[in-house]
C-alpha positions in Angstrom: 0.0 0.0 0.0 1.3 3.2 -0.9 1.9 6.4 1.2 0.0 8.4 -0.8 -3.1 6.1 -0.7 -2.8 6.1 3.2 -2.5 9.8 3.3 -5.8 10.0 1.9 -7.6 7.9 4.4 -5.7 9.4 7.2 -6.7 13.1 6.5 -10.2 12.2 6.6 -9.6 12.4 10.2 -6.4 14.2 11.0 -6.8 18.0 10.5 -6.9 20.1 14.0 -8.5 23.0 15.3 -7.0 24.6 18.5 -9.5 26.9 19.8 -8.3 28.5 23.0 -12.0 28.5 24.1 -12.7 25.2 24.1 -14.4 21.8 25.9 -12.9 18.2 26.0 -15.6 15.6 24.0 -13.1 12.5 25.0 -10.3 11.4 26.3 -7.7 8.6 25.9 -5.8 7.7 29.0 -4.4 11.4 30.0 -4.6 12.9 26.5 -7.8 14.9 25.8 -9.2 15.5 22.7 -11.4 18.6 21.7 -14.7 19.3 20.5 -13.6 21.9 18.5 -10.4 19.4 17.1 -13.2 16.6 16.2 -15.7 19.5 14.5 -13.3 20.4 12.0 -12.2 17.3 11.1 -15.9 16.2 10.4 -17.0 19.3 8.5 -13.8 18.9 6.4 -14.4 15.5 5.4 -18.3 15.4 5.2 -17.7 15.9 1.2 -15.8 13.8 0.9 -17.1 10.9 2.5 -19.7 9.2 0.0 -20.5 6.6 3.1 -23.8 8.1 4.7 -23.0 5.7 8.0 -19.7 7.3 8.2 -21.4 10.6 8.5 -23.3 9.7 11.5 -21.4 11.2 14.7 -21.5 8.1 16.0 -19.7 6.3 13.8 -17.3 9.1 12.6 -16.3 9.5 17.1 -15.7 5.9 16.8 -13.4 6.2 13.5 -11.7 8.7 15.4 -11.4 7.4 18.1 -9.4 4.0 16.6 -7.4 7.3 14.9 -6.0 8.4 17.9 -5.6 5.0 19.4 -3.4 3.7 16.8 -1.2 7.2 16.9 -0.5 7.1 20.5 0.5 3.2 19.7 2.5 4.8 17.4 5.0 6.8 19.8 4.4 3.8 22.2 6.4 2.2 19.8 8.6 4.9 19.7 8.0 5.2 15.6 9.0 8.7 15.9 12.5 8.1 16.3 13.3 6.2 13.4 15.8 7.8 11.1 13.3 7.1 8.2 10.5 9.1 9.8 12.5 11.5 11.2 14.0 12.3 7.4 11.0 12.3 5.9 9.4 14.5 8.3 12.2 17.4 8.3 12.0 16.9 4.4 8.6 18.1 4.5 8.8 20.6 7.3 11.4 22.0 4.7 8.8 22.3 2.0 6.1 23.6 4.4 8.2 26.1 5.9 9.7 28.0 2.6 7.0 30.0 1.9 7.4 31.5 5.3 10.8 32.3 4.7 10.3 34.1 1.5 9.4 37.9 1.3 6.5 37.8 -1.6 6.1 41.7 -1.4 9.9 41.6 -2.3 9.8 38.6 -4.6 6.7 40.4 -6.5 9.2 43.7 -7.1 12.2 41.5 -8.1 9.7 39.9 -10.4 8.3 43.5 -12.1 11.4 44.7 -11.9 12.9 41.8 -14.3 10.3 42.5 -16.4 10.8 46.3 -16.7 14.4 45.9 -17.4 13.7 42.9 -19.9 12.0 45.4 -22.2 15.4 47.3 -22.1 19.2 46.4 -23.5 21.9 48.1 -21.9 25.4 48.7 -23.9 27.9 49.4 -20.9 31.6 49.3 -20.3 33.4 48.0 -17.5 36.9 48.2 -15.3 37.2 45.3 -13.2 39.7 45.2 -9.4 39.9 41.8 -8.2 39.5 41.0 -4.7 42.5 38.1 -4.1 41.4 34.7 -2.7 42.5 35.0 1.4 42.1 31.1 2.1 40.1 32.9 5.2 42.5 35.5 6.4 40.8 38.7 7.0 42.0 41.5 4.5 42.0 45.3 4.5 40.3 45.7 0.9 40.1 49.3 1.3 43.4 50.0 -0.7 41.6 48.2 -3.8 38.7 50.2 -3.6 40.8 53.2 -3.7 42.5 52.2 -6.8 38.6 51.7 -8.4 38.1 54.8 -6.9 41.1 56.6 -8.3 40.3 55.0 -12.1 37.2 56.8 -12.3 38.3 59.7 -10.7 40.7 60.3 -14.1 37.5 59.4 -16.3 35.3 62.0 -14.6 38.5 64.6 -15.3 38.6 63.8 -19.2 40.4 60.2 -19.8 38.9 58.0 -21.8 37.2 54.8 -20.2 38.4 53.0 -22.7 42.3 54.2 -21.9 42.1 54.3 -18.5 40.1 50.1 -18.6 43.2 49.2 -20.7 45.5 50.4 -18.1 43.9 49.1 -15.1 41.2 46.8 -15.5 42.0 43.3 -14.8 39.3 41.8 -16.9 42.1 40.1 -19.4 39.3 40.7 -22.7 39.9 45.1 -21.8 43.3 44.4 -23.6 41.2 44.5 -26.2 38.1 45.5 -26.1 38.5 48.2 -23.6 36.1 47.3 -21.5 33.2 47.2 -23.7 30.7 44.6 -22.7 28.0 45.2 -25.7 24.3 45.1 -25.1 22.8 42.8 -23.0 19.9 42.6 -20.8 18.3 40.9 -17.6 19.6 37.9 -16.4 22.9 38.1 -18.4 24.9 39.5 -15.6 25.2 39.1 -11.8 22.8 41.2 -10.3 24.9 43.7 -8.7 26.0 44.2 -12.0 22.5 44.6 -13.9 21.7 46.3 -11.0 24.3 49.3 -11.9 24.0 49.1 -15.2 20.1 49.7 -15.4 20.4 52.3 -12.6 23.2 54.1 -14.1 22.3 57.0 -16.8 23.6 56.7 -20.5 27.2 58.6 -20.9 27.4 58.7 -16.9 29.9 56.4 -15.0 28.6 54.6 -11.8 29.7 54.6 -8.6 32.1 51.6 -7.6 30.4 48.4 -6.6 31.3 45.4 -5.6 30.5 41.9 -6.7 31.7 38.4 -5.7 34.4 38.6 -8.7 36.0 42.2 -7.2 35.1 45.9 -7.0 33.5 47.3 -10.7 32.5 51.1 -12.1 30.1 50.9 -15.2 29.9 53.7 -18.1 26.5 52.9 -19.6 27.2 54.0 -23.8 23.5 53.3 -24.9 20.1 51.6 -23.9 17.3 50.7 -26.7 13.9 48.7 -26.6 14.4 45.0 -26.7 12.7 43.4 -29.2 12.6 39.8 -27.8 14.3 36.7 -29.1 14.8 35.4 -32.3 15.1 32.4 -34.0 17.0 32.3 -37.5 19.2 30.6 -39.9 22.1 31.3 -41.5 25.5 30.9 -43.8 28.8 31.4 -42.2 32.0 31.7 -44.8 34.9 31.7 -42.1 37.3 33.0 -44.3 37.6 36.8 -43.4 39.0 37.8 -46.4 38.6 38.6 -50.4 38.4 34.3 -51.0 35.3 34.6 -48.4 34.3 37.5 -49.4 33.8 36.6 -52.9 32.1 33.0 -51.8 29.4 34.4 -49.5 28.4 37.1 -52.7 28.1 34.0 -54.6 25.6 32.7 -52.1 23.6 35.8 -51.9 23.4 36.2 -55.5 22.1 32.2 -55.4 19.1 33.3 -53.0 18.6 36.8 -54.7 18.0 34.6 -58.1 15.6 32.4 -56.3 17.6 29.6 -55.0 16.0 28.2 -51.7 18.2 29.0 -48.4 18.3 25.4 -47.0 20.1 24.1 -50.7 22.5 27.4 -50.5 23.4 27.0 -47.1 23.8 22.6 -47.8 26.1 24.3 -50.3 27.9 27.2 -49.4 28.1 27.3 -45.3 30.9 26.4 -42.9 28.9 25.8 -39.7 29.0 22.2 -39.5 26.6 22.1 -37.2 23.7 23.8 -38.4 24.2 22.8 -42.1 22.0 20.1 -41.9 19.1 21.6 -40.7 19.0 24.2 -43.0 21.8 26.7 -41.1 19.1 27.3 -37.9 20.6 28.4 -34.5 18.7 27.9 -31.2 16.0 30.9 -30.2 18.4 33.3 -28.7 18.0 37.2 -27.5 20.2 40.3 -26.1 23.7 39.4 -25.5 23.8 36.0 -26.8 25.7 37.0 -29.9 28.7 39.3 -31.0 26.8 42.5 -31.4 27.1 43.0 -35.1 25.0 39.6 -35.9 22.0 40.7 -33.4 22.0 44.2 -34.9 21.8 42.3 -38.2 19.1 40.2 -36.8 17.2 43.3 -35.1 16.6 45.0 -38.5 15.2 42.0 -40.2 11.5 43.2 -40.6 9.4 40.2 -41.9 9.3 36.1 -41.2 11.3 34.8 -44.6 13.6 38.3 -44.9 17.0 37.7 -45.0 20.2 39.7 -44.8 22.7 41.4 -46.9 26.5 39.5 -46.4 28.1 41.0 -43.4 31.2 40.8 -41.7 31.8 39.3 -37.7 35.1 38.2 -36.0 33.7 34.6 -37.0 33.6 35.1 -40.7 31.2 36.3 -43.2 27.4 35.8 -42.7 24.0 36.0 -44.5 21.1 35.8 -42.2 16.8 34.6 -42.7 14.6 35.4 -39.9 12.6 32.6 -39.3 10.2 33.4 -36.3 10.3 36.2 -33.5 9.5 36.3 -29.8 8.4 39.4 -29.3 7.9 40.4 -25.2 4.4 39.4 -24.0 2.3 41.0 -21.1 3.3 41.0 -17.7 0.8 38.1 -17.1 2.6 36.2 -20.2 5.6 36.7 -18.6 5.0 36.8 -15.1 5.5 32.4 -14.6 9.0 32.5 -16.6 10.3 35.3 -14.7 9.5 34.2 -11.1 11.0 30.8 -12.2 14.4 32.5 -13.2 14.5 34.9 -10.0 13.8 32.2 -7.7 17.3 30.5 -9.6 19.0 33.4 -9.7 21.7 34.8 -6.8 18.9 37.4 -6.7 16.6 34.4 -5.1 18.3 35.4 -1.3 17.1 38.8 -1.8 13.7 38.2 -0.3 15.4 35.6 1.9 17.7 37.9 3.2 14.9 40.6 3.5 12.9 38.0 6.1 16.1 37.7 7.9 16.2 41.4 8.4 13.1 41.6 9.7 13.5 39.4 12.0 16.3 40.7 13.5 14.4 43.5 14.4 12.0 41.3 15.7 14.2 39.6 18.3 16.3 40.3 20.6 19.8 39.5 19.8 22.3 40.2 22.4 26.0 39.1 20.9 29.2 38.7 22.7 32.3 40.3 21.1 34.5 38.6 23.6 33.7 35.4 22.1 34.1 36.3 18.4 37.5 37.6 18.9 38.7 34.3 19.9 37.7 33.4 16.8 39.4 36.8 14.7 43.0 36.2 16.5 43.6 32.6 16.4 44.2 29.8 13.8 41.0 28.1 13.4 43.6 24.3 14.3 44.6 26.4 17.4 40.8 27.2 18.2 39.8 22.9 17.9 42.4 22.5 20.6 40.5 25.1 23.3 37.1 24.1 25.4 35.0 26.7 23.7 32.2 27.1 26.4 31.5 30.8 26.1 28.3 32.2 24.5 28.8 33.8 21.1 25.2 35.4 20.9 21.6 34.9 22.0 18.7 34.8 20.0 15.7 35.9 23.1 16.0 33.0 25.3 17.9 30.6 22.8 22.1 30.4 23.5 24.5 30.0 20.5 27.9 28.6 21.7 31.3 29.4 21.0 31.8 25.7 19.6 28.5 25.5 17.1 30.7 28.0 15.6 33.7 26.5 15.2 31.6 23.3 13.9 29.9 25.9 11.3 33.4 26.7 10.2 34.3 23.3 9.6 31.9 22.9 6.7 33.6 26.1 5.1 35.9 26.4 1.9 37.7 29.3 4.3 36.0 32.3 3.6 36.6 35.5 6.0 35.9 34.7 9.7 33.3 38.2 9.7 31.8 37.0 6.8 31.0 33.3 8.3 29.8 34.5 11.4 27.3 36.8 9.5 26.1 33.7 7.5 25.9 31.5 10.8 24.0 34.0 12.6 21.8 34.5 9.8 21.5 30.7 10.0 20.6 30.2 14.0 18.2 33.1 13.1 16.2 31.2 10.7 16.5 28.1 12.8 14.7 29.8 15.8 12.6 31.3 13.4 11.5 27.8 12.3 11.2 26.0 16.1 9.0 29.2 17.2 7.0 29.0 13.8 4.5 26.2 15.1 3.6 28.9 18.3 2.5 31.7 15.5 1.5 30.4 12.8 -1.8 28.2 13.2 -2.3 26.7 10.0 1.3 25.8 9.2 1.1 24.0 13.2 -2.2 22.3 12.0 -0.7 20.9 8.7 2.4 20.2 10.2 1.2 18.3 12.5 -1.6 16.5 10.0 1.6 14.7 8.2 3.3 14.0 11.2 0.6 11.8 12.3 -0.5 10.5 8.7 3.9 9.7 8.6 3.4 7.3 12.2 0.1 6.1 11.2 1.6 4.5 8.2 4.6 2.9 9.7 2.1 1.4 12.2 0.0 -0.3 9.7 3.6 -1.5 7.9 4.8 -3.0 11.3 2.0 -4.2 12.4 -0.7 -5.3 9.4 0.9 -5.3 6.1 4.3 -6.4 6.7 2.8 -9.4 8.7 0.1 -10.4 6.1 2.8 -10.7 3.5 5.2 -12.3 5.6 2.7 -14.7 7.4 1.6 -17.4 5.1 0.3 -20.0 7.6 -1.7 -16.9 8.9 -2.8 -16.1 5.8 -4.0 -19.7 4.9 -5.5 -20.3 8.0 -7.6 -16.9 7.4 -8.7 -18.1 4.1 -9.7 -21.6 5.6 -11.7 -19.9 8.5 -13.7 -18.1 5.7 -13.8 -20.7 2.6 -17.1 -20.3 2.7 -17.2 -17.2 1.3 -14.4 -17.4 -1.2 -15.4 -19.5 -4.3 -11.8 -20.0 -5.7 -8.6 -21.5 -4.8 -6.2 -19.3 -2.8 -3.6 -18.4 -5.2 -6.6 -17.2 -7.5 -8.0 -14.5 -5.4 -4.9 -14.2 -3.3 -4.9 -10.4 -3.2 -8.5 -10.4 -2.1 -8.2 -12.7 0.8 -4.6 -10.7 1.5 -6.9 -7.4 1.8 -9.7 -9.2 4.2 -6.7 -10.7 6.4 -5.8 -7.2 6.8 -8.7 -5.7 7.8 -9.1 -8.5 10.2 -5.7 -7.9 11.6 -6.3 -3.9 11.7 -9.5 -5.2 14.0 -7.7 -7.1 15.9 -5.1 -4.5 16.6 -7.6 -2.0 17.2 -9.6 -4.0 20.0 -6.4 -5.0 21.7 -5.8 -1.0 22.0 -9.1 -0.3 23.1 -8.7 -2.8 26.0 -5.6 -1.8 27.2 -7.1 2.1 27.0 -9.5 4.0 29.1 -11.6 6.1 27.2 -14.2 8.7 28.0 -16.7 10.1 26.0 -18.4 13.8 27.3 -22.0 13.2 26.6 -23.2 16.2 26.7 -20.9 17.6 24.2 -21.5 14.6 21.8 -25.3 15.1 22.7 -24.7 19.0 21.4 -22.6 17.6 18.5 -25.7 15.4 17.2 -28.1 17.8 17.7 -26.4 20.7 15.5 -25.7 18.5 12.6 -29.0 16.6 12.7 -27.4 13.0 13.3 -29.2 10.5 15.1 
């Protein structure tokens, strides 16, 4: 029987309401159970359950009833401490807590605001300073971001950018291209980087920024309407000079006189791999292509034009626009651009914007005693000391010196101010998730829902279907007992009298629970129950 098929039958009576205000309607041992817990349950499920007997009060208190039995046999059993529940459980607690942890105010302007900028391509330069790799040992970067600094200090007094990127920038391609990036748009850069570039006016040169590759200025040269993607074919000659020049006029004068493209290109192009499917390249948009090919591409008019020859640092090209992509609606869009956000370094924005809040929220009291341990020694000097002091508390929860040091263990050696940000951040969202289940009602309520569904089904595996498949002299004995009403040999019907041996055994388990269990029904709550839903 499958998880998925028990799931089912167990939320038909495993959804909770806690009502402060509230009065007991039974009891199990110590462990009460509400009227206001049982209510929901039944007004949940009365759609769905097609069984009119089952809707009776009666019989859905006694249904419930064998619920709760068979859960409390469950931790009896201590099922809730198996490595297999416990995974699966924080696996969906994972699932069932991410929407909590994502700002949707934020992730709705991240979302517009890809969109806005997708309608635009930005043609910028660059100068690039490095930030060196540390292996973890804190650096003063201040002296780089003076030489940033200093670079656009001599633009803003009348040096070229393109001189001054040559000089200094230590992006190896400003050699030769002084800097220039080309157009490109959304997505095509590290956001801190889009970020400047879209914010940055044309002919104006950006403040420094930094990025995870170094410190960056941006002069923006130009910005145009995107027109979309693009899917077309073409003919590539790579000889750049008069030989190439002279074969790709041959080919245009083949299509000018008629000549279908697919037969010139099988002819005439050098692009192994498109020239057997008629020279097509993959859908493509801003940035994907050296710049003279998409400006090619971007004054192609109609489906079927094609281009003139022209000249890249690939060879020579002729171009046929086959089918355009033009930029839909924001609803169009909307699905696409939520999807690439959310996979985007962009995506710990709203993350990051929870975290924020919260530490508003909280009181968070840290201990700089205990950190600088941590900023003057060697982290192999650090594993040798008893590390009992208290690096920071989150309200009434203590962080230790030596969940730190563990944190650092699973590090590539980044900066010891930068790790304990990110493990800070981290405890922060753990406390966030253990106090969750005290606000937050309905994630407590579903929570808990599967974390009974999970221990109901590894009862019934231990205890029912594991032994009807493993007990064969049970098995036949039950199908003896009851020949009678099978009218087949065993092996025949075997999966029916498999399915009646386990309801027998789920009896069997349930009467042995109700004997060893005192249980107390509030009449005059159930008489209250019956009365208001009409149940006799």
């Amino acid at each position: 029987m499958s998880k998925q098929f028990t799931f089912v039958l167990v939320f038909l009576v495993s959804s909770f309401s806690f009502a402060q205000k509230n009065k007991e309607l039974f009891r199990i041992n110590d462990k009460p159970v509400m009227v206001s817990e049982f209510e929901e349950v039944y007004k949940k499920n009365l759609d769905i359950v097609e069984d009119k007997d089952s809707k009776n009060i009666d019989n859905y208190l006694n249904l419930y009833i064998n619920y709760k039995l068979k859960v409390q046999e469950a931790y009896n059993l201590k099922l809730d401490t198996l490595k297999s529940y416990k995974r699966e459980l924080d696996g969906y607690k994972n699932q069932l807590i991410a929407p909590y942890l994502q700002d949707n105010e934020y992730l709705d302007r991240l979302v517009k605001e890809a969109y806005s900028r997708k309608k635009t391509d930005v043609k910028a330069s660059h100068i690039l300073i490095k930030v060196p790799k540390t292996n973890g040992i804190e650096i003063d970067t201040s002296f780089l971001y003076r030489k940033i600094t200093d670079a656009r200090d001599r633009i803003l007094k009348g040096e070229s950018f393109e001189k001054v990127a040559k000089e200094v920038s230590e992006d190896p391609s400003a050699k030769s291209n002084g800097g220039n990036l080309g157009y490109f748009s959304v997505f095509k850069m590290v956001y801190p980087f889009e970020d400047a570039a879209y914010n940055t006016k044309i002919g104006e040169v950006s403040k420094p920024f930094k990025t995870r590759f170094g410190y960056h200025i941006i002069k923006v040269n130009n910005k145009r309407d995107s027109k979309g993607e693009f899917e077309v074919a073409h003919i590539l000659v790579r000889e750049k000079g008069a030989i190439g020049k002279t074969k790709i006029d041959s080919a245009y004068h083949k299509l000018k006189s008629g000549i279908d493209f697919k037969d010139v290109v099988e002819k005439y192009s050098e692009d192994i791999g498109t020239a057997s499917v008629g020279g097509k390249l993959a859908k493509f948009g801003t940035g994907s292509m050296v710049e003279p090919f998409e400006n090619e591409v971007r004054d192609l008019q109609n489906i079927g034009d094609y281009s003139k020859p022209f000249k890249t640092r690939f060879g020579w090209h002729i171009l046929k626009l086959l089918k355009k992509y033009p930029i839909g609606s924001f609803d169009e869009e909307k699905k696409e651009l939520t999807k690439k956000v959310k996979n985007t370094s962009r995506a710990a924005l709203p993350k990051q914007s929870v975290i924020n809040k919260l530490k508003k929220e909280y009181k968070i009291v840290e201990n700089d005693k205990a950190l600088a341990a941590f900023l003057n020694s060697d982290i192999h000097q650090l594993k040798k000391k008893v590390l009992k002091e208290v690096l920071f508390s989150i309200e009434d929860k203590k962080v230790y010196q030596k969940e730190f040091l563990k944190f650092i263990g699973h590090s590539h050696n980044p900066p010891i101010k930068r790790l304990y940000e990110k493990f800070k951040n981290f405890q922060i969202i753990e406390y966030f998730k253990e106090d969750l289940i005290n606000k937050e009602p309905s994630y407590k309520h579903t929570l808990l829902e599967y974390k009974e569904g999970l221990l109901l089904f590894d009862l019934m595996q231990k205890e029912i279907w594991d032994k009807s498949s493993k007990d064969t002299l049970g098995l036949k004995e039950f199908y003896l007992n009851n020949k009678e009403k099978y009218n087949k040999n065993l092996e025949e019907i075997r999966g029916l009298v498999m399915n009646d041996y386990q309801n027998q055994l789920e009896k069997v388990l349930v009467n042995n629970l109700k004997k060893k269990s005192t249980i107390v029904i509030k009449e005059r709550e159930l008489k209250k129950l019956k009365k208001k839903y009409n149940q006799s």
